[in-house]
Each structure stands twice: as structure tokens, then as C-alpha cells.
Steps between C-alpha positions, in 0.01 A plus 500: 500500500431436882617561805617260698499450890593790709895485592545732745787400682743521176670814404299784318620620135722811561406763210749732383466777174547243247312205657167715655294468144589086552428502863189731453351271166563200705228668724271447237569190432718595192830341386672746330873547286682754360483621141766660301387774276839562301575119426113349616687266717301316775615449879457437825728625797346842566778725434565864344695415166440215240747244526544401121490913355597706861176692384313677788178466289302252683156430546305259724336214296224257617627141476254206452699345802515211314832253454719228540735309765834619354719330804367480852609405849364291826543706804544308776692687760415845558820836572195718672261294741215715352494246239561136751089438441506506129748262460575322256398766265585516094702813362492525131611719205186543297539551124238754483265424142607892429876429474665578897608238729374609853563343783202365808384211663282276397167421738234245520436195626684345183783709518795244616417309139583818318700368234744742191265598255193485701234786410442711746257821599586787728293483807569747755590452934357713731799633710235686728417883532398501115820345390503257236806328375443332134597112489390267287286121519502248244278477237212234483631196247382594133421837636576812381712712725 
């Protein structure tokens, strides 16, 4: 779990009540889901109520940040010219190895190969004044993710 080069120039997360613990873990270079403690269902969208029981018992669980490419897409041309110098850029839903699908980009140098199934490990972007967004980079070949 790294962080990778400094991207100032793109937008900051914006925290609110049910997103801070996220935002804040992220910090410390945590991934982190939510945990259901009526049904013990796992994930990810930071909100107040489960969405398989409507129970407000939730918790904030450590993930491995560990997955696969579910479905992913080529950016190419940009809606917010903060973005024009990372293009193209891959955005992919990540089957997270705990059960949610989340969805991030996917950096490195070997990113534009990404391909569905590919393992992946959270990694996390430095959006600048402490910041850190998680994303995700490929997994070495015959690695573990």
C-alpha cells in the first residue's frame, strides 16, 4: 500500500458524517467498508443504513484492499480539465476479495493493459494537503494481490 505521485491539481475528497471515518482511514493509508452488525453484511459506499437489512448498526472494517477487474473503462476525453493530463486513464469496478464492488482507477505504468479479472491491490493518490484518494494498480503476474 503506497502512495503514489502527488496530484494536486485534481479535486480533493469532500467528507461528510457518513464518509469522514473513510476519508480519515484513507489518511492512514487504510481501505476501509462497512459492516452490518444485524445481518454481518459487507459494503462499501459510506452511508448511514445497511443496504441489504436498513440496519443502522454499522461498523468500519479494515479491508485487505485486495481484488479483481470486475468491468473497467479507457478514459480518453476528460468533462473537468483538472483531469486533461491524466488522460487516458482506466476506471474500474473492483470486486473487492471481502465481497463489495468499489469503484477507482487503476494506476501504473501498466495500467492501459488492465484486463477483467486482473488482480489488483489498493494503492493510494496523494490529492495534496494530506489527502489521499484509494485506487488501485495491477498486481505483479503470479503474484499475490
Amino acid at each position: 500500500m503506497s502512495t503514489k505521485d502527488i496530484s494536486p491539481s485534481l479535486p480533493k475528497p469532500i467528507a461528510n458524517a457518513d464518509s469522514q471515518p473513510y476519508w480519515d482511514a484513507a489518511r492512514e493509508h487504510r481501505l476501509v467498508i462497512r459492516k452490518c452488525n444485524n445481518c454481518n453484511a459487507l459494503h462499501f459506499m459510506p452511508r448511514y443504513v445497511c443496504p441489504e437489512c436498513w440496519s443502522d448498526r454499522l461498523e468500519w472494517v479494515d479491508s485487505k484492499g485486495e481484488g479483481s477487474v470486475h468491468s473497467f473503462s479507457i478514459m480518453r476525453r476528460v468533462s473537468d480539465p483538472a483531469f486533461a493530463p491524466k488522460v487516458p486513464y482506466v476506471t474500474a469496478l473492483i470486486d473487492l476479495d471481502e465481497g463489495p464492488r468499489m469503484m477507482a482507477n487503476v494506476l501504473g505504468d501498466d495500467a492501459l493493459s488492465v484486463k477483467i479479472g486482473d488482480r489488483v491491490t489498493v494503492t493510494f493518490e496523494d490529492r495534496g494537503d494530506g489527502a489521499l484518494l484509494p485506487q488501485f494498480v495491477r498486481a505483479p503476474k503470479g503474484g499475490k494481490a
